[in-house]
C-alpha distance (Angstrom), angle and dihedral (degrees) to the residues before:
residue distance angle dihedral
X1 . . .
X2 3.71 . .
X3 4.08 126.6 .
X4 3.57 136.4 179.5
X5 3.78 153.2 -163.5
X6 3.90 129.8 -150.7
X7 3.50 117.8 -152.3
X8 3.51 112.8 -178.3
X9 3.32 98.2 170.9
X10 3.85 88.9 55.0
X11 3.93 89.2 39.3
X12 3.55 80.9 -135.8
X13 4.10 130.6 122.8
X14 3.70 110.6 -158.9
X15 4.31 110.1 -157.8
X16 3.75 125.2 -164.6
X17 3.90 122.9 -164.1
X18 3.54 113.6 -167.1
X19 4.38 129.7 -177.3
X20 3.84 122.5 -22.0
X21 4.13 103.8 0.7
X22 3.99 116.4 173.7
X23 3.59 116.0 -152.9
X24 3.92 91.4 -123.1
X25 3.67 81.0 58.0
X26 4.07 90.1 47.2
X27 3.55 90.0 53.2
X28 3.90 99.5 48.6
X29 3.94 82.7 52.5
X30 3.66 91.1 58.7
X31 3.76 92.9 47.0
X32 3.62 85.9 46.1
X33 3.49 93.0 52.3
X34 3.86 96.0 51.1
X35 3.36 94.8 60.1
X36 3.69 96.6 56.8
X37 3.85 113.2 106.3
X38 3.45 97.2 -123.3
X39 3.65 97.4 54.0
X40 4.20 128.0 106.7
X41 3.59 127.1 172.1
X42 3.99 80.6 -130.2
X43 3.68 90.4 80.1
X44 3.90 120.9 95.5
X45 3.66 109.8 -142.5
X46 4.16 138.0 -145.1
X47 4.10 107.7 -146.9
X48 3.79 106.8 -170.6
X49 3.63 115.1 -161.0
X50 4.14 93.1 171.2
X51 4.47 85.5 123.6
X52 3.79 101.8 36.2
X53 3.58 107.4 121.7
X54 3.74 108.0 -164.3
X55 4.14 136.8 79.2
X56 3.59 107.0 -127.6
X57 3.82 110.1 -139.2
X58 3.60 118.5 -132.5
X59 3.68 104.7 -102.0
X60 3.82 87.0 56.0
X61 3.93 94.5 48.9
X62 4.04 80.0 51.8
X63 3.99 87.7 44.5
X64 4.02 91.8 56.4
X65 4.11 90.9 35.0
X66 4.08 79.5 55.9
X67 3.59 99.3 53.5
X68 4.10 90.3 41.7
X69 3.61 88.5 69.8
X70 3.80 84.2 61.8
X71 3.72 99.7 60.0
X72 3.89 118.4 109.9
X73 3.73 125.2 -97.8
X74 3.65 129.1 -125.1
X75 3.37 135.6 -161.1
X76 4.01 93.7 -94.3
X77 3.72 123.9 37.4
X78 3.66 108.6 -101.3
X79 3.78 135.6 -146.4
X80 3.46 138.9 -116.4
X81 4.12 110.8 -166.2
X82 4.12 107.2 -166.0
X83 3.88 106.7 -156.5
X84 3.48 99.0 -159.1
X85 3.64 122.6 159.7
X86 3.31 114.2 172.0
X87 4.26 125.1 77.0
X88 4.18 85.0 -120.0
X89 3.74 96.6 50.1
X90 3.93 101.2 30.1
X91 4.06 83.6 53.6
X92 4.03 96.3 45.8
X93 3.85 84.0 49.8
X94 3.29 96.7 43.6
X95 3.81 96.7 59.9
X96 4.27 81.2 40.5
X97 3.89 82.5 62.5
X98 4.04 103.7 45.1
X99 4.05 88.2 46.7
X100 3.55 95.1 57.5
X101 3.88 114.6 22.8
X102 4.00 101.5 101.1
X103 3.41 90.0 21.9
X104 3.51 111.9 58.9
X105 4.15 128.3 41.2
X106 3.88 98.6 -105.5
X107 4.27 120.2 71.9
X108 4.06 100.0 -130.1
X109 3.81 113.6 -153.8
X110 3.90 118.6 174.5
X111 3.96 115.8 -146.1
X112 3.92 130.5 -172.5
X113 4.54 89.5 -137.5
X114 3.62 139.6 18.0
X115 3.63 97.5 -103.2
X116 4.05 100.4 56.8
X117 3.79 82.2 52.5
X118 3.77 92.7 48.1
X119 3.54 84.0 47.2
X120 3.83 98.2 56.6
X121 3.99 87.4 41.2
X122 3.87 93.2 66.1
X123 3.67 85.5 -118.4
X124 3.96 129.1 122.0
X125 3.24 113.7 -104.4
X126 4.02 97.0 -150.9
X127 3.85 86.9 55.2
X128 3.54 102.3 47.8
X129 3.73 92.4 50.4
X130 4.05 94.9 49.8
X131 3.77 90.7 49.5
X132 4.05 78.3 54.6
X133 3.68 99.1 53.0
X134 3.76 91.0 43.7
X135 3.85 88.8 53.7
């Protein structure tokens, strides 16, 4: 299951993935997600894969890496924080960040907690997280 949040006013997209995700799945999310009227390929974004429950081989890591390269441009380079706390998912996301980065039109950095990601975002940590309690 995947969920998000919009913040325009943060120009930030926060993404959860949660229990047994495909990548097909994944990628009709993201298609999904760019048609909603609140989205622009100006926003960084926070994907948090703490709750996925799956190893993602390495044909389907190259599979989502693939369809990255896809994604539209915008007028800045954007960023992808991975919040991935676990050994399985931080590695899996890892190897998701050194295929794309320089190939793709988003900057993926993989983090162990929300507020190194924040961090790396330019965004404050102690906001981010009360908009997310008041959500």
């Amino acid at each position: 299951m995947i969920d998000y949040i919009i913040r325009p006013e943060l120009e930030l997209i926060l993404i959860w993935n949660r229990g047994i995700t495909s990548p097909a799945e994944i990628i009709n999310q993201i298609h999904h997600l760019h048609r909603d009227p609140l989205f622009s390929c100006e926003f960084d974004s926070v994907y948090d894969v703490s709750s996925i429950e799956i190893d993602f081989t390495r044909q389907e890591i190259l599979q989502m890496a693939h369809f990255a390269e896809s994604l539209p441009k915008g007028k800045k380079t954007r960023k992808n924080a991975i919040i991935a706390p676990s050994n399985r998912a931080f590695g899996n996301s890892r190897m998701f960040e050194l295929l794309t980065n320089g190939f793709t039109p988003v900057t993926t950095g993989v983090f162990r907690d929300w507020e190194s990601a924040l961090t790396w975002l330019g965004k404050d940590p102690a906001s981010i997280l009360n908009v997310l309690k008041a959500s």
